[in-house]
ZARO-812587 format. One record per atom (N, C-alpha, C): residue number from 1; chain; residue in three letters; x, z, y; atom name. Coordinates in Angstrom, 1 decimal. Each point is the difference from the previous one (the first is absolute). Layout:
N
> NUM, A, ala, X, Z, Y, CA
...
***
This chain:
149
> 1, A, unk, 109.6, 90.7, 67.6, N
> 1, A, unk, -1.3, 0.6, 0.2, CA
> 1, A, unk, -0.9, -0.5, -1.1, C
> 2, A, unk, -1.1, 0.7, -0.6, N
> 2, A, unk, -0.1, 0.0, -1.1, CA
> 2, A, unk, -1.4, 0.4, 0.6, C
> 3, A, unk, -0.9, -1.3, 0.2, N
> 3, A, unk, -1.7, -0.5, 0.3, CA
> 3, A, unk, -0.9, 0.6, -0.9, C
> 4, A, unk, -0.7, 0.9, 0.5, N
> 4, A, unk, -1.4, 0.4, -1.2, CA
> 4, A, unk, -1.3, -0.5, 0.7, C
> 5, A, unk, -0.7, -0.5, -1.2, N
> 5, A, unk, -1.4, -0.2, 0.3, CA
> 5, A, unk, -1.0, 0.7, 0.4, C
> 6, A, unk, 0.1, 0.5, 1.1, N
> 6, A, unk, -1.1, 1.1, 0.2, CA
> 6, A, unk, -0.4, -0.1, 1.4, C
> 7, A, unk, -0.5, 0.7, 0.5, N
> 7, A, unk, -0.7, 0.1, 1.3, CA
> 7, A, unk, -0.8, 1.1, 0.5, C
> 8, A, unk, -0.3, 0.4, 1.3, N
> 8, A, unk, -0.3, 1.1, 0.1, CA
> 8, A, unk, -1.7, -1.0, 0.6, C
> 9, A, unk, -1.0, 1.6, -0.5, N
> 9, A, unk, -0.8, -0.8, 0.8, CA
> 9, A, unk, -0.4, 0.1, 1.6, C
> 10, A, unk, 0.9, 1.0, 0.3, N
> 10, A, unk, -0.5, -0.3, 1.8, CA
> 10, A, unk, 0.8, -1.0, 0.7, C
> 11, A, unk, 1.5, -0.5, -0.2, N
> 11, A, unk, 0.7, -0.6, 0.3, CA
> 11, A, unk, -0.4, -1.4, 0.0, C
> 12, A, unk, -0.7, -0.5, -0.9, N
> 12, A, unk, -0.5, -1.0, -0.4, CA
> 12, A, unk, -1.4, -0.1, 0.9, C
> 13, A, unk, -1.1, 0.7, 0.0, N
> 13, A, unk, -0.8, -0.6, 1.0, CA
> 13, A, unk, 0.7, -0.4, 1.5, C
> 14, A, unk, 0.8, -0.1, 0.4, N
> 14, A, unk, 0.7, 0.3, 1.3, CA
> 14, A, unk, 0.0, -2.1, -0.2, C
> 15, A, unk, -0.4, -0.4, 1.3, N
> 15, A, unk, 0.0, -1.8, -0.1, CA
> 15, A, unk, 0.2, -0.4, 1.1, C
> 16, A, unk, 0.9, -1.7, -0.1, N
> 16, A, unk, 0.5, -0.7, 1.3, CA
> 16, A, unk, -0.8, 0.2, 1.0, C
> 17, A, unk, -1.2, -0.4, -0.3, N
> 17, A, unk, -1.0, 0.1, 0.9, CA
> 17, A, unk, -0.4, 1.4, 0.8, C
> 18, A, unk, 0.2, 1.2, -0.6, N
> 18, A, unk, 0.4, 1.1, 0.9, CA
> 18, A, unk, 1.2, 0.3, 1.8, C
> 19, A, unk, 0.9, -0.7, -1.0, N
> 19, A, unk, 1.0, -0.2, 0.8, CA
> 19, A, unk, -0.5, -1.0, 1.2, C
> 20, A, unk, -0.3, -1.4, -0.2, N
> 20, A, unk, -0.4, -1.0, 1.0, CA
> 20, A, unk, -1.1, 0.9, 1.1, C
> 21, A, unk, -1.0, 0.9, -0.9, N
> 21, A, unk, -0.8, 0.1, 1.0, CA
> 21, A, unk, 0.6, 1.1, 1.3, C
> 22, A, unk, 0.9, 1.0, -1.0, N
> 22, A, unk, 1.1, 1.1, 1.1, CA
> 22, A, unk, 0.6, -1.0, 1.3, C
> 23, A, unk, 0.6, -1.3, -0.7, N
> 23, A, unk, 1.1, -0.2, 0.9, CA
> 23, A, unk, -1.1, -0.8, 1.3, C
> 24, A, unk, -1.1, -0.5, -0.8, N
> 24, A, unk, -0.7, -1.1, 1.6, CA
> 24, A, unk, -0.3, 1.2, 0.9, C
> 25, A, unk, -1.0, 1.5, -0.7, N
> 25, A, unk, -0.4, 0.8, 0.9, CA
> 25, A, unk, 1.6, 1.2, 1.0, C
> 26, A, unk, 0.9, -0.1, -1.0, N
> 26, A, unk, 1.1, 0.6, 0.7, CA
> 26, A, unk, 1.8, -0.9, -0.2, C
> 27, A, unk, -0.1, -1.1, 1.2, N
> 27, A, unk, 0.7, -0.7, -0.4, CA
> 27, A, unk, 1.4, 0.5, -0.1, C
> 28, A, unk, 0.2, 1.2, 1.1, N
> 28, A, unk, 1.5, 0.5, -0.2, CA
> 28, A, unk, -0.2, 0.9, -1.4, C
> 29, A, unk, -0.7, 0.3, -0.4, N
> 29, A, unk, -0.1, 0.9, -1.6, CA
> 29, A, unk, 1.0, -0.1, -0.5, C
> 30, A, unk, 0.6, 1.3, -0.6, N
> 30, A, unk, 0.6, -0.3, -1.4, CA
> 30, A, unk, -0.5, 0.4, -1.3, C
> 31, A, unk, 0.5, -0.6, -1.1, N
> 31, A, unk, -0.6, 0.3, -1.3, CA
> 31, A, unk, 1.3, 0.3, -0.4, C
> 32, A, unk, -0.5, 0.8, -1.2, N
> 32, A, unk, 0.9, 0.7, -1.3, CA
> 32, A, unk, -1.0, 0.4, -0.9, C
> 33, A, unk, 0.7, -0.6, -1.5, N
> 33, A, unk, -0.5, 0.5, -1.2, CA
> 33, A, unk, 1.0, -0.1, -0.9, C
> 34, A, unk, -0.3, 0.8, -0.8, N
> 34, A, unk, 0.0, 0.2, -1.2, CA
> 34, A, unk, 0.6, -0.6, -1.2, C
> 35, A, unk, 1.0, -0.1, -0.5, N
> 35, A, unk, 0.6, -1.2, -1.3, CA
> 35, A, unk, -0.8, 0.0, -1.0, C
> 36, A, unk, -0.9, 0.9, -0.2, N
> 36, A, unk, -1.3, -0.2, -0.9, CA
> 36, A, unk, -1.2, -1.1, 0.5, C
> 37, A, unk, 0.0, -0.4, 0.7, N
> 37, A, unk, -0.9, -0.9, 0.9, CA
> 37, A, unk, 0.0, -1.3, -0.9, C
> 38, A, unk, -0.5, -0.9, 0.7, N
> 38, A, unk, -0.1, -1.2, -0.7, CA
> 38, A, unk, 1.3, -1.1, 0.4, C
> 39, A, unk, 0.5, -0.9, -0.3, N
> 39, A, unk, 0.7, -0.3, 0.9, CA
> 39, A, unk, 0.0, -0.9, 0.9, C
> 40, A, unk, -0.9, -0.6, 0.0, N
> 40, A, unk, -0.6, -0.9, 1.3, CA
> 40, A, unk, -0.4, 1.3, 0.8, C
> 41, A, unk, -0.3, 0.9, 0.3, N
> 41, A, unk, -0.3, 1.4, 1.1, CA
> 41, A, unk, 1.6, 0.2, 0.3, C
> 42, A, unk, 0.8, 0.3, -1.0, N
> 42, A, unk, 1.4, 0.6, 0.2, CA
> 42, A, unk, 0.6, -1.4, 1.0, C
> 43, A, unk, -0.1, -1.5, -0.3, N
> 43, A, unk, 0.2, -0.7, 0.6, CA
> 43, A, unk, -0.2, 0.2, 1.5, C
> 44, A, unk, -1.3, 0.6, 0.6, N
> 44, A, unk, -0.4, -0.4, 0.9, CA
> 44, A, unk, 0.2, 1.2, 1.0, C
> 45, A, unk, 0.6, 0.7, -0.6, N
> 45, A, unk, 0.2, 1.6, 0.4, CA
> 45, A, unk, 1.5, 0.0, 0.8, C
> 46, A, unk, -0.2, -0.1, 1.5, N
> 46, A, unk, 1.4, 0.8, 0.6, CA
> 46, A, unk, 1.1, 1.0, -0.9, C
> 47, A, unk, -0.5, 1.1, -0.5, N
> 47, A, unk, 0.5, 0.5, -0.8, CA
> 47, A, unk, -0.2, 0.4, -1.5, C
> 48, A, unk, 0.6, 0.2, -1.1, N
> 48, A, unk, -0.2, 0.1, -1.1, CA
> 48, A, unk, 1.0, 1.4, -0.9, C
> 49, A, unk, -0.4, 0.9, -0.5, N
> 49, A, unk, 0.9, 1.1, -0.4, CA
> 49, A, unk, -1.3, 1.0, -0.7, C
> 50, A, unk, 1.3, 1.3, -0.7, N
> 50, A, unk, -0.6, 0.8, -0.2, CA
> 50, A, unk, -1.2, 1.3, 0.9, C
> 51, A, unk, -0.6, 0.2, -0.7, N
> 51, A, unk, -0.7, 1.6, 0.5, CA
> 51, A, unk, 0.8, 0.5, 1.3, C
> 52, A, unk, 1.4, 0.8, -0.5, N
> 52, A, unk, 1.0, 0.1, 1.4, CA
> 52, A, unk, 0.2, -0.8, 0.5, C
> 53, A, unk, 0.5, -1.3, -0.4, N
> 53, A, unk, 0.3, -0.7, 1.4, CA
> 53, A, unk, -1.1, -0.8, 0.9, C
> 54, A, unk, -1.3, 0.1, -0.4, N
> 54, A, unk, -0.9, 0.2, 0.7, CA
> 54, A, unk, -0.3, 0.9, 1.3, C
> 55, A, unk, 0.1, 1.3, -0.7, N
> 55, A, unk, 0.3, 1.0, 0.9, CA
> 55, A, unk, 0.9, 0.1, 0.8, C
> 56, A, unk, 0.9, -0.2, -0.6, N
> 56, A, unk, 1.4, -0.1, 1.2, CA
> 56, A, unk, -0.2, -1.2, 0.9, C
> 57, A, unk, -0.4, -1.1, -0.2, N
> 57, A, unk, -0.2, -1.0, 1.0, CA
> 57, A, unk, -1.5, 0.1, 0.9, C
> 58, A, unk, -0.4, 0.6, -0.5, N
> 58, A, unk, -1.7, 0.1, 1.5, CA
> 58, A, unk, 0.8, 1.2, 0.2, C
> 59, A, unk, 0.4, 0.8, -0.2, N
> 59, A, unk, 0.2, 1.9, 0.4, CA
> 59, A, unk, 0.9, -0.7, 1.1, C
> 60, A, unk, 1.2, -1.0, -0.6, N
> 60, A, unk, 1.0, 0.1, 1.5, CA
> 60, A, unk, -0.5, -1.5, 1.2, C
> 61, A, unk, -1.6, -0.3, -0.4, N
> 61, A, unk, 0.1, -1.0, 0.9, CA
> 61, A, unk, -0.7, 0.6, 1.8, C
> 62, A, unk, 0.2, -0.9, 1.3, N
> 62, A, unk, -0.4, 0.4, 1.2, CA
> 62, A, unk, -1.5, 0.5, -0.1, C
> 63, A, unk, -0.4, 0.5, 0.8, N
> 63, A, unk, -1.2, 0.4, 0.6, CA
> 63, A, unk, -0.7, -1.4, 0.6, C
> 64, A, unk, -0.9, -0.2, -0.4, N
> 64, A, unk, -1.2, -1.0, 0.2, CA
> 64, A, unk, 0.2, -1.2, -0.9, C
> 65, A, unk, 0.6, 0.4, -1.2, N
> 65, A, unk, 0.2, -1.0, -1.1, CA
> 65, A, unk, -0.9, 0.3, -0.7, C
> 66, A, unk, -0.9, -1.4, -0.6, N
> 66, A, unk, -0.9, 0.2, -1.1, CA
> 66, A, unk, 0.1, -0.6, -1.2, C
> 67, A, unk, -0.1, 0.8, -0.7, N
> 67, A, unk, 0.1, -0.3, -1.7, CA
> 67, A, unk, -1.2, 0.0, -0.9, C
> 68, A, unk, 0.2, -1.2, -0.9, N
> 68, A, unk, -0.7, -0.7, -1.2, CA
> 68, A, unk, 1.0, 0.8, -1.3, C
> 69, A, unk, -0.7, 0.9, -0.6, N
> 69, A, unk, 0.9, 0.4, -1.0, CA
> 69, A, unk, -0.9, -0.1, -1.5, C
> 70, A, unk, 0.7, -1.0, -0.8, N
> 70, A, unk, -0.5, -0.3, -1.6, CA
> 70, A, unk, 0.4, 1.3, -1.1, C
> 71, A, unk, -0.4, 1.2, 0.2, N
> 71, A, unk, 0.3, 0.7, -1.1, CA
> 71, A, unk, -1.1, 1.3, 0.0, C
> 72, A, unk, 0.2, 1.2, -1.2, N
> 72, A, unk, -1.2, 0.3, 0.1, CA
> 72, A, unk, -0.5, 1.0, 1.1, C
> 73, A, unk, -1.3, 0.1, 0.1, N
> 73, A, unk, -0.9, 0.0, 1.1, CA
> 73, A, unk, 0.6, 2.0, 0.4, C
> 74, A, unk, -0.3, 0.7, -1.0, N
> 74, A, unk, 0.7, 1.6, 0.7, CA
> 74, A, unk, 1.2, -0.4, 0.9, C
> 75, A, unk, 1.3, -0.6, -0.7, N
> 75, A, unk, 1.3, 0.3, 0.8, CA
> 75, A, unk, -0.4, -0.9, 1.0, C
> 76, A, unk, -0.8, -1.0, 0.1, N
> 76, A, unk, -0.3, -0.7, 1.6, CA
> 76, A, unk, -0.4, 1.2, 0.7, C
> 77, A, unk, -1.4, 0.3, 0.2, N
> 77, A, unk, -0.3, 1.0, 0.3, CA
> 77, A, unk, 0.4, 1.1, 0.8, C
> 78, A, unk, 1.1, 0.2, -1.2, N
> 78, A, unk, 0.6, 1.4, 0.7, CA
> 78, A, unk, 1.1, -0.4, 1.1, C
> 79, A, unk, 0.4, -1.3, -0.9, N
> 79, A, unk, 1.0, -0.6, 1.3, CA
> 79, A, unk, -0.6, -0.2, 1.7, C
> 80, A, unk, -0.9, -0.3, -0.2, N
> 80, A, unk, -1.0, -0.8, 0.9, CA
> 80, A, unk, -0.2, 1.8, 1.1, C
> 81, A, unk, -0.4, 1.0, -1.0, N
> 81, A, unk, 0.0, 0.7, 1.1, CA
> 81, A, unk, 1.0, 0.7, 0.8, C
> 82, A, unk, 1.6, 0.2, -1.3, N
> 82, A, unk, 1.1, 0.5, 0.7, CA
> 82, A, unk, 0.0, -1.0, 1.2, C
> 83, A, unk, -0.1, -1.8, 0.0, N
> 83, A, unk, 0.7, -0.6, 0.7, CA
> 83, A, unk, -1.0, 0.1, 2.1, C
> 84, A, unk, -1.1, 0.6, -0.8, N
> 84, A, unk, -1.1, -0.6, 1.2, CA
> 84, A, unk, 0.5, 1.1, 1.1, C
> 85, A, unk, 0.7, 1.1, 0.5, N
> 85, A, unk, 0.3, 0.6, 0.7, CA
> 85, A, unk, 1.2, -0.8, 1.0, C
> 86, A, unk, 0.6, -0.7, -0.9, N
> 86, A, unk, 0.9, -1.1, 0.6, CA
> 86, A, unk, 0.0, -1.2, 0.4, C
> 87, A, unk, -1.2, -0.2, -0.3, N
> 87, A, unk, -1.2, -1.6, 1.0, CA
> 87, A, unk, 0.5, -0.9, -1.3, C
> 88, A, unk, 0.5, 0.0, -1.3, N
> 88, A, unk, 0.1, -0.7, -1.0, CA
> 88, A, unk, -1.4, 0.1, -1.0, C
> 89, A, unk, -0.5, -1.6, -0.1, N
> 89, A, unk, -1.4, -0.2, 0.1, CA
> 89, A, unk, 0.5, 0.2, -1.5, C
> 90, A, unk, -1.0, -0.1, -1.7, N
> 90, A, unk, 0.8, 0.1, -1.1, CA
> 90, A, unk, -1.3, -0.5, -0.8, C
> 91, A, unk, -0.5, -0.8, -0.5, N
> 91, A, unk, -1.2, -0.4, -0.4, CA
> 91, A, unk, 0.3, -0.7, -1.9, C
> 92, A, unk, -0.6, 0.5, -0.6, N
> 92, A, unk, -0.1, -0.5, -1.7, CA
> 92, A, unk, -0.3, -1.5, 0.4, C
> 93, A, unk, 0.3, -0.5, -1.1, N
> 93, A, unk, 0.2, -1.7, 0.0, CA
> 93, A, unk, -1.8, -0.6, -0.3, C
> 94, A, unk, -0.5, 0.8, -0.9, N
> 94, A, unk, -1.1, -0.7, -1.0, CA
> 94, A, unk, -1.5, 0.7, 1.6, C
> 95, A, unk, -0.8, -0.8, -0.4, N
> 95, A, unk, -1.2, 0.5, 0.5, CA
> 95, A, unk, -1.2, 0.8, -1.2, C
> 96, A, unk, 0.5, -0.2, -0.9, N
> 96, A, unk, -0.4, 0.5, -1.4, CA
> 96, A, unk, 0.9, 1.0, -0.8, C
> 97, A, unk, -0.2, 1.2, -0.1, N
> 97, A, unk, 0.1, 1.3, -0.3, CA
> 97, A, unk, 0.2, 0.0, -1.5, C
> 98, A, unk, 1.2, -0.1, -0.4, N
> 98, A, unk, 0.5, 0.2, -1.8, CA
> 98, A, unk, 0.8, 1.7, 0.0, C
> 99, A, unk, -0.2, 0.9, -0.7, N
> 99, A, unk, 0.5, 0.8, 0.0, CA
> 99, A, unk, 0.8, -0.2, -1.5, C
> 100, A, unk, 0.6, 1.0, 0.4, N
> 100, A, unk, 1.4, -0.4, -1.4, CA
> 100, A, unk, -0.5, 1.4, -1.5, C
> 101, A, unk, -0.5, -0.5, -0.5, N
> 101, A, unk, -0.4, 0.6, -1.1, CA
> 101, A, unk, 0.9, 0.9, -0.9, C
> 102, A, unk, 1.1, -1.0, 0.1, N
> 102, A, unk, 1.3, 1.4, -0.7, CA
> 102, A, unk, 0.1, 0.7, 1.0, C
> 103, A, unk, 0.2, 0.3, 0.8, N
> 103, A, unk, 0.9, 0.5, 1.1, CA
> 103, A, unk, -0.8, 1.1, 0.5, C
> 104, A, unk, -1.3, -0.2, -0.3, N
> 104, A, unk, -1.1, 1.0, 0.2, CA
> 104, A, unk, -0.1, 1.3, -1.2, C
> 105, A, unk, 0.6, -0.3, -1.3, N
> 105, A, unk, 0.1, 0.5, -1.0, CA
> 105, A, unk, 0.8, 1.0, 0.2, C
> 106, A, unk, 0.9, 0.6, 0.8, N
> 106, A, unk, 0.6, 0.9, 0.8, CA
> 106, A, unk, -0.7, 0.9, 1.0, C
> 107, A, unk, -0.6, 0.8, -0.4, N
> 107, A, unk, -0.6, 0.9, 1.4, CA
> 107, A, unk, 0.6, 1.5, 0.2, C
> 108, A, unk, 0.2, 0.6, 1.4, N
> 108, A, unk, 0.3, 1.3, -0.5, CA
> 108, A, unk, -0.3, 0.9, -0.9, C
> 109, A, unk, -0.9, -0.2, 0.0, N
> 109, A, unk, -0.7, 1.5, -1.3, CA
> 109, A, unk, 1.0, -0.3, -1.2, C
> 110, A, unk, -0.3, -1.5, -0.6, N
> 110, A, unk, 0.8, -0.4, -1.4, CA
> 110, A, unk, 1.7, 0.5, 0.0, C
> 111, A, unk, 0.3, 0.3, 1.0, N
> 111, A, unk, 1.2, -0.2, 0.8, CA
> 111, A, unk, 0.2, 1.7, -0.1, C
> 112, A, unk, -0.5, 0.4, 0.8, N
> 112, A, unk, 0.1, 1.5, 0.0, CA
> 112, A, unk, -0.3, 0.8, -1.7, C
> 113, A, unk, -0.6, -0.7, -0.6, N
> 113, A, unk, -0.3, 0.5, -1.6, CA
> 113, A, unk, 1.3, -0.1, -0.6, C
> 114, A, unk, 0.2, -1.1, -0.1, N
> 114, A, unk, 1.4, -0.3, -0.6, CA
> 114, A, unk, 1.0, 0.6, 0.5, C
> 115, A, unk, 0.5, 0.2, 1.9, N
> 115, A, unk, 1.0, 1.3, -0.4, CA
> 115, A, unk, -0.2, 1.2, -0.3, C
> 116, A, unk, -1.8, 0.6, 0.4, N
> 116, A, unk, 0.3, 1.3, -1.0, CA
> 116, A, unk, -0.1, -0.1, -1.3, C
> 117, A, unk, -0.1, -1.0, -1.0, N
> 117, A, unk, 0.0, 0.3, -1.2, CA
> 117, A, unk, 2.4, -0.5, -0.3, C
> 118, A, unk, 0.4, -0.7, 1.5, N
> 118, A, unk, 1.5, 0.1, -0.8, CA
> 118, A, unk, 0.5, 1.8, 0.8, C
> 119, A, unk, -0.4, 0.4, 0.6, N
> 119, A, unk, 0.2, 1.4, 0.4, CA
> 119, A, unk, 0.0, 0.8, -1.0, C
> 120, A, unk, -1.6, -0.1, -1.0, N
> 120, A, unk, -0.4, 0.8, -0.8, CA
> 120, A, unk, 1.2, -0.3, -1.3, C
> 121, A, unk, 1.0, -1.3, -0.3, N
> 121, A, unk, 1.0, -0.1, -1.1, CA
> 121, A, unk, -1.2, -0.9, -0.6, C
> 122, A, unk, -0.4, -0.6, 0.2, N
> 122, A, unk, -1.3, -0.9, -0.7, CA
> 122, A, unk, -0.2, -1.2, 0.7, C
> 123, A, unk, 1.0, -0.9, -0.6, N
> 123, A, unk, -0.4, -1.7, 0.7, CA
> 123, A, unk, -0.8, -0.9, -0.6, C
> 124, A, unk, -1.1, -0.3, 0.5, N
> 124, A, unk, -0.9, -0.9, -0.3, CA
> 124, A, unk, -0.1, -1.2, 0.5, C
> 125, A, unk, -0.2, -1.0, -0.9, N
> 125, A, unk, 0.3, -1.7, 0.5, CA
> 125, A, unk, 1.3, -0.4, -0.4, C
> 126, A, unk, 0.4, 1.1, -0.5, N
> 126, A, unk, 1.4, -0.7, -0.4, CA
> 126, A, unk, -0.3, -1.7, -0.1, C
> 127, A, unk, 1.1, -1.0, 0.5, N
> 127, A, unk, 0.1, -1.0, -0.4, CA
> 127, A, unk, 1.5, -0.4, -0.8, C
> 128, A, unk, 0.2, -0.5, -1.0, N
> 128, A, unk, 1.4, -0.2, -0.7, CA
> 128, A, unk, -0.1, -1.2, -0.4, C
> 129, A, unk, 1.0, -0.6, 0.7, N
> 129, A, unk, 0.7, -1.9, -0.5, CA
> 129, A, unk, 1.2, 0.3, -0.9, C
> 130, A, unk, -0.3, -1.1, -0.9, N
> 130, A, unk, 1.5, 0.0, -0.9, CA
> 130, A, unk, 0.8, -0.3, 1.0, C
> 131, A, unk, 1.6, 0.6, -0.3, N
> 131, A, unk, 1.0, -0.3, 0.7, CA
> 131, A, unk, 0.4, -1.4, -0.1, C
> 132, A, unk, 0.0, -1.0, -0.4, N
> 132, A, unk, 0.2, -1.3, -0.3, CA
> 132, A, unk, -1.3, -0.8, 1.6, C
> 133, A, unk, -0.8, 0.6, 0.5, N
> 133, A, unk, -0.9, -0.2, 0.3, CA
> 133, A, unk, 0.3, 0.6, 1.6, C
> 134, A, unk, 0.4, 1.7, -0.5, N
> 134, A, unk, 0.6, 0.6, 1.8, CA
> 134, A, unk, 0.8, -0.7, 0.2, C
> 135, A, unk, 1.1, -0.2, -0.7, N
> 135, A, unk, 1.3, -0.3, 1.0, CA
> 135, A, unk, -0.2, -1.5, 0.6, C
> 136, A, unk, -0.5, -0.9, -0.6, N
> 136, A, unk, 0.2, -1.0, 1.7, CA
> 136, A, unk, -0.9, 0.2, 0.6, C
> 137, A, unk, -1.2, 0.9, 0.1, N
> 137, A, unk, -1.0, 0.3, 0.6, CA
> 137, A, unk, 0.7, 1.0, 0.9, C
> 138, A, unk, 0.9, 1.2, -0.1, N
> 138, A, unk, 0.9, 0.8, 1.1, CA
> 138, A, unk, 0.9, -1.4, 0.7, C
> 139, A, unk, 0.8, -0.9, -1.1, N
> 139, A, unk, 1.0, -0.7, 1.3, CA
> 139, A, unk, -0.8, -0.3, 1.2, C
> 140, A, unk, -1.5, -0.9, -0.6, N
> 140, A, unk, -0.8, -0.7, 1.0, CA
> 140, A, unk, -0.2, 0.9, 1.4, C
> 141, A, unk, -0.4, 0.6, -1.1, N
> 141, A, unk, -0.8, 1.2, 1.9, CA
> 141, A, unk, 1.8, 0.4, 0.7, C
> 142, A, unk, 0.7, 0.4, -0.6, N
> 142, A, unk, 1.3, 0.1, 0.4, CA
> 142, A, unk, 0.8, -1.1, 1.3, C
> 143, A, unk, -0.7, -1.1, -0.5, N
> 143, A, unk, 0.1, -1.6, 0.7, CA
> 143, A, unk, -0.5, 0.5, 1.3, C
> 144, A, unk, -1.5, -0.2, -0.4, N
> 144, A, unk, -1.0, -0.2, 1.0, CA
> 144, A, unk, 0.6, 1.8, 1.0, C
> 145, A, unk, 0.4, 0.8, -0.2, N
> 145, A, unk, 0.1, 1.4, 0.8, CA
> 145, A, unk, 1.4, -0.5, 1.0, C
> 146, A, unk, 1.1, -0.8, -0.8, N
> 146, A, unk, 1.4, -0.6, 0.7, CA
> 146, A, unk, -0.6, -0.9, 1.3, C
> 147, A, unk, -1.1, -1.0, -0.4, N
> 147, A, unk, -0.2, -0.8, 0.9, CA
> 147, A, unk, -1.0, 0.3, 1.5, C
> 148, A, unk, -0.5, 1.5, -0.4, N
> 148, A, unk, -0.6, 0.9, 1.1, CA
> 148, A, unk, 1.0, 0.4, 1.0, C
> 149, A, unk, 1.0, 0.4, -0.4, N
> 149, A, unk, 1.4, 0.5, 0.7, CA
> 149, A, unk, 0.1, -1.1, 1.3, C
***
């Protein structure tokens, strides 16, 4: 595994002290976050995985289970409300509101322009990496897609 210096910034406001206060007010609670987290949070966390296996673990847990989840605030959210029909409680980790700034940089409209302009034979945004640059960059995601399975 090959460690980069980076961080996201919602992952990172997410703190021990979140967690302690979940577990005093909900002692059977479970938490899950995020491998972007910090790792004293990831320590302290029942569970730890990706986006999916996030999802797959609150989606397949009982009815009147409550969840502490460290990742960002939409996919809680949306989780929180598929899960609430099924008495699974789903609550964001932080009491403080970071929205994810890249991730926002995607809206429909932008989204809908760009496929009518690849409809129209006209791609815009092209992005191009040297091949020396794609290829362990395809093995990687290649990795990361095997270990989804």
């Amino acid at each position: 595994m090959i460690l980069w210096k980076g961080f996201c910034s919602v992952h990172q406001m997410f703190q021990p002290a979140h967690i302690d206060n979940f577990r005093k007010n909900t002692p059977n609670g479970l938490v899950i976050s995020h491998p972007e987290n910090a790792y004293e949070v990831c320590q302290k966390s029942d569970f730890v995985g990706s986006t999916e296996y996030i999802l797959r673990t609150v989606r397949a847990s009982e009815p009147g289970t409550q969840w502490l989840v460290g990742t960002e605030l939409n996919l809680v959210n949306r989780l929180a409300d598929e899960m609430k029909p099924r008495g699974v409680t789903v609550q964001f980790m932080s009491p403080t509101v970071c929205m994810c700034s890249t991730m926002f940089r995607t809206d429909p409209q932008h989204l809908a322009w760009v496929l009518d302009n690849i409809v129209s034979g006209n791609v815009v945004n092209r992005i191009r990496v040297r091949e020396d640059v794609a290829d362990p960059a395809r093995k990687a995601l290649n990795l990361m897609l095997e270990v989804v399975d």
